[in-house]
N, C-alpha and C positions, 0 to 999 in steps of 0.2 A: 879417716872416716869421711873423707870426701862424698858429696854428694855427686851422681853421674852428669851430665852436662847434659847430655839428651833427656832429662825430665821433660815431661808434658803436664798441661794443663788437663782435667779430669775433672769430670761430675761427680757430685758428691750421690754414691749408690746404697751407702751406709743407711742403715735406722740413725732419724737424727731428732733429739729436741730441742725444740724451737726453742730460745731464750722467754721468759712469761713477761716480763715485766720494762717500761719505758727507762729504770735503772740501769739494766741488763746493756739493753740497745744505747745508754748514754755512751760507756766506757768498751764492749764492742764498736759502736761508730767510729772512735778512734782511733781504730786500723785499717786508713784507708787500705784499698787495695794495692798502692802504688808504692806505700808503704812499706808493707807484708812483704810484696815484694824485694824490698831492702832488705828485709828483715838476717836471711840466710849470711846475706852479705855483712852484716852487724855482729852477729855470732862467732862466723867463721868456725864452721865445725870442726875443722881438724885443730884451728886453735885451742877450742873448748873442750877437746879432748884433750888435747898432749895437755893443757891445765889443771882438768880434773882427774886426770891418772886413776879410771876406774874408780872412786870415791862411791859413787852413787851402788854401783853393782857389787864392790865390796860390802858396803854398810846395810843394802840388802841380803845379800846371800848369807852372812852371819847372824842374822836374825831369822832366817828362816824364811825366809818371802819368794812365794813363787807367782802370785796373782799380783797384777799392778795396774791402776789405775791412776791416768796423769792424768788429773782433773784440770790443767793449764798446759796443755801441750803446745802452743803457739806453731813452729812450724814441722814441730815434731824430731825435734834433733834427741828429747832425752827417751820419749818412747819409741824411737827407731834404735838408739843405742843399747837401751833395757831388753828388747825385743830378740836385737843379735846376740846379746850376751845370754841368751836362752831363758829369761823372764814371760810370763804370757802376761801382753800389755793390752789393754784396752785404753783409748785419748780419746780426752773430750776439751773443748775448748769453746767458752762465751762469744768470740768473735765468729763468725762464716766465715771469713774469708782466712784467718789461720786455719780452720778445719778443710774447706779445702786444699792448700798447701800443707796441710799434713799428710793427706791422702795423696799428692801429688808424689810430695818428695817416700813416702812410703812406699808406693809401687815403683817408684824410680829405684829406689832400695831394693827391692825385692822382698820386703815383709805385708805379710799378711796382717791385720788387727782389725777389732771395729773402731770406729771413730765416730764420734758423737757430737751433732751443734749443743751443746748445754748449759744450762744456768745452773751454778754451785748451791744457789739458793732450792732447785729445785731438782737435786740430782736425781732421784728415787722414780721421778715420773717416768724417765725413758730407760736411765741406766739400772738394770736388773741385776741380781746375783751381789757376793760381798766380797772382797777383796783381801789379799794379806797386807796390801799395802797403799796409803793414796799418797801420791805424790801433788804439791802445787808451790810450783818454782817460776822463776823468772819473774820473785818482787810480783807478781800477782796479785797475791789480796789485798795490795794495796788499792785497787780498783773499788771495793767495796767501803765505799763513802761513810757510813753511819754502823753504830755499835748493833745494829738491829740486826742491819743484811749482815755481817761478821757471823754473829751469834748462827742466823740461820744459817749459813751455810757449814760453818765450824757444825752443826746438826746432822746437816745431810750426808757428811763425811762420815761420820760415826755412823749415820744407818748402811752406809756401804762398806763396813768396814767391819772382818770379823775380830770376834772379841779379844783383845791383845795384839791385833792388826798395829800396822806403826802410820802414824801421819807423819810424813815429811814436809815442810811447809818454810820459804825463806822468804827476803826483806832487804832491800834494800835498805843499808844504813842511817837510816834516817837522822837515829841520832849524832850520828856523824857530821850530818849534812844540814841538819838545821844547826848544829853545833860550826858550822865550817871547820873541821876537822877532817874531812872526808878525804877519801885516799881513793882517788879513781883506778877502779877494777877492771882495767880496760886488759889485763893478762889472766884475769880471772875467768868473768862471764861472758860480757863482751870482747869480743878478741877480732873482730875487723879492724885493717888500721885503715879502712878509708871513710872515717866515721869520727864526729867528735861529737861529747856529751856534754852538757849544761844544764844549770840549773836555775829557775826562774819564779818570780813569785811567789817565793817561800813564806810558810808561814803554819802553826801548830794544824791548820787545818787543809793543805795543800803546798802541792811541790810539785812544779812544771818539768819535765825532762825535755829538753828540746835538741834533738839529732840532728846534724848539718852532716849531709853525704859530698863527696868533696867533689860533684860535680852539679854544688850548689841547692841539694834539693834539701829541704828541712821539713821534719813533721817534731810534731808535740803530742807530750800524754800529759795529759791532770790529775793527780793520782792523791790520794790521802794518805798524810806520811805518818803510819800509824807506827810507833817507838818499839824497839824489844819487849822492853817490861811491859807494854801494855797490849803485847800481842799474844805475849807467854801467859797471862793473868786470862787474856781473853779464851784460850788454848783450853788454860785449866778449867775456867767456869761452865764451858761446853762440855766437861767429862772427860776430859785424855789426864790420862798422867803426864806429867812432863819429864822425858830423859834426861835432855842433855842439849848444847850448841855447840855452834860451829863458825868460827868466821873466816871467811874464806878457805875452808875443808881442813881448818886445823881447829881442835880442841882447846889448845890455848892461843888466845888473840887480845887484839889490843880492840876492845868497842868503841874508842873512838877515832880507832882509823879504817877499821876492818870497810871491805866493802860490800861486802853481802851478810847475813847472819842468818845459818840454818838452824829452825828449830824440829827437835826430834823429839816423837810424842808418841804413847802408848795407847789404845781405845781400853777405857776401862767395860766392864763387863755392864752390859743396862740392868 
């Protein structure tokens, strides 16, 4: 699943909405551009594929999903892969400058989609129509700092989501990791090996990632390391039924060393 070499850089031509709120822009700001730019190289797409062995397009097409909405597409590696696997995807993503290298590496691909600047807390304003499915991956909600913006956005999902639609929604281990038990997922999600991950200034209320590219360049995320139980609990009080997990794309796992943990959720009926 290589990405082509000759990508170009491209303006964003899409309908997009603006992120509403100074929250919004704290934890988008965080992806410098220079960043983003790493970013593909942190992933390594074909690593992240030969790792996830179709998971994602399996565990849709058996439920039935043909509408998909990555509400955290970053630089669009899993709605470019939903897309070829014959999903109709629409991406939206909090930062500009991951939705522009969505679009970048999209046409680089050769798929069509729209792509959307969005704020999760205010998805309904720009993004129209319901989905069978929203996906928000890559430890994402962790960005949303307070039980409030959770809540809202855990809301806005459900209004774009038809009835019985599935939320896909993962997390870095946190329990893990404030536990120091943590088992770096570096064969997992991230699969660059020119990239090392750390963790800094831990604490119930925040957990620093800080990425050293091995030609010296380092950036950091500030992220709030919100637990399983208290992500599924918050999952449920927004209205989803809760399925099932996953840590690291298997059903049985050990939580405190897994490094990712996917939770799968049901939209109940309003």
């Amino acid at each position: 699943m290589s990405l082509p070499a000759s990508s170009r850089t491209i303006s964003m031509e899409q309908d997009i909405v603006e992120p509403a709120t100074s929250a919004a822009a704290d934890f988008a700001g965080q992806y410098h551009r220079s960043f983003v730019e790493r970013w593909d190289e942190l992933i390594n797409w074909d690593g992240r594929a030969k790792a996830e062995n179709g998971f994602f397009q399996k565990l849709l097409k058996q439920r039935g999903v043909n509408t998909v909405l990555d509400a955290a597409c970053g630089t669009g590696y899993h709605a470019i892969d939903l897309s070829r696997a014959g999903f109709a995807v629409t991406a939206s993503d909090g930062s500009a400058t991951m939705v522009e290298r969505t679009i970048e590496n999209a046409r680089a691909c050769g798929q069509s989609m729209l792509v959307y600047l969005a704020d999760w807390r205010s998805l309904t304003a720009g993004i129209h129509g319901v989905f069978d499915a929203v996906i928000c991956l890559g430890s994402s909600f962790c960005h949303l700092r307070s039980e409030a913006d959770r809540q809202a956005a855990l809301a806005q999902f459900r209004w774009v989501l038809k009835p019985g639609g599935l939320l896909l929604i993962d997390q870095r281990n946190f329990d893990a990791i404030l536990a120091g038990t943590y088992r770096p997922a570096g064969n997992v999600a991230y699969c660059g090996k020119t990239v090392r991950v750390e963790f800094e200034n831990m604490s119930d209320e925040n957990v620093d990632f800080v990425y050293s590219f091995a030609a010296a360049e380092q950036y950091r995320l500030s992220v709030h390391p919100i637990r399983a139980a208290a992500l599924r609990r918050a999952i449920e009080e927004a209205g989803f039924e809760y399925l099932n997990a996953y840590g690291d794309f298997e059903e049985r796992y050990d939580p405190l060393t897994c490094g990712f943990v996917l939770h799968v959720c049901r939209n109940r009926a309003r």
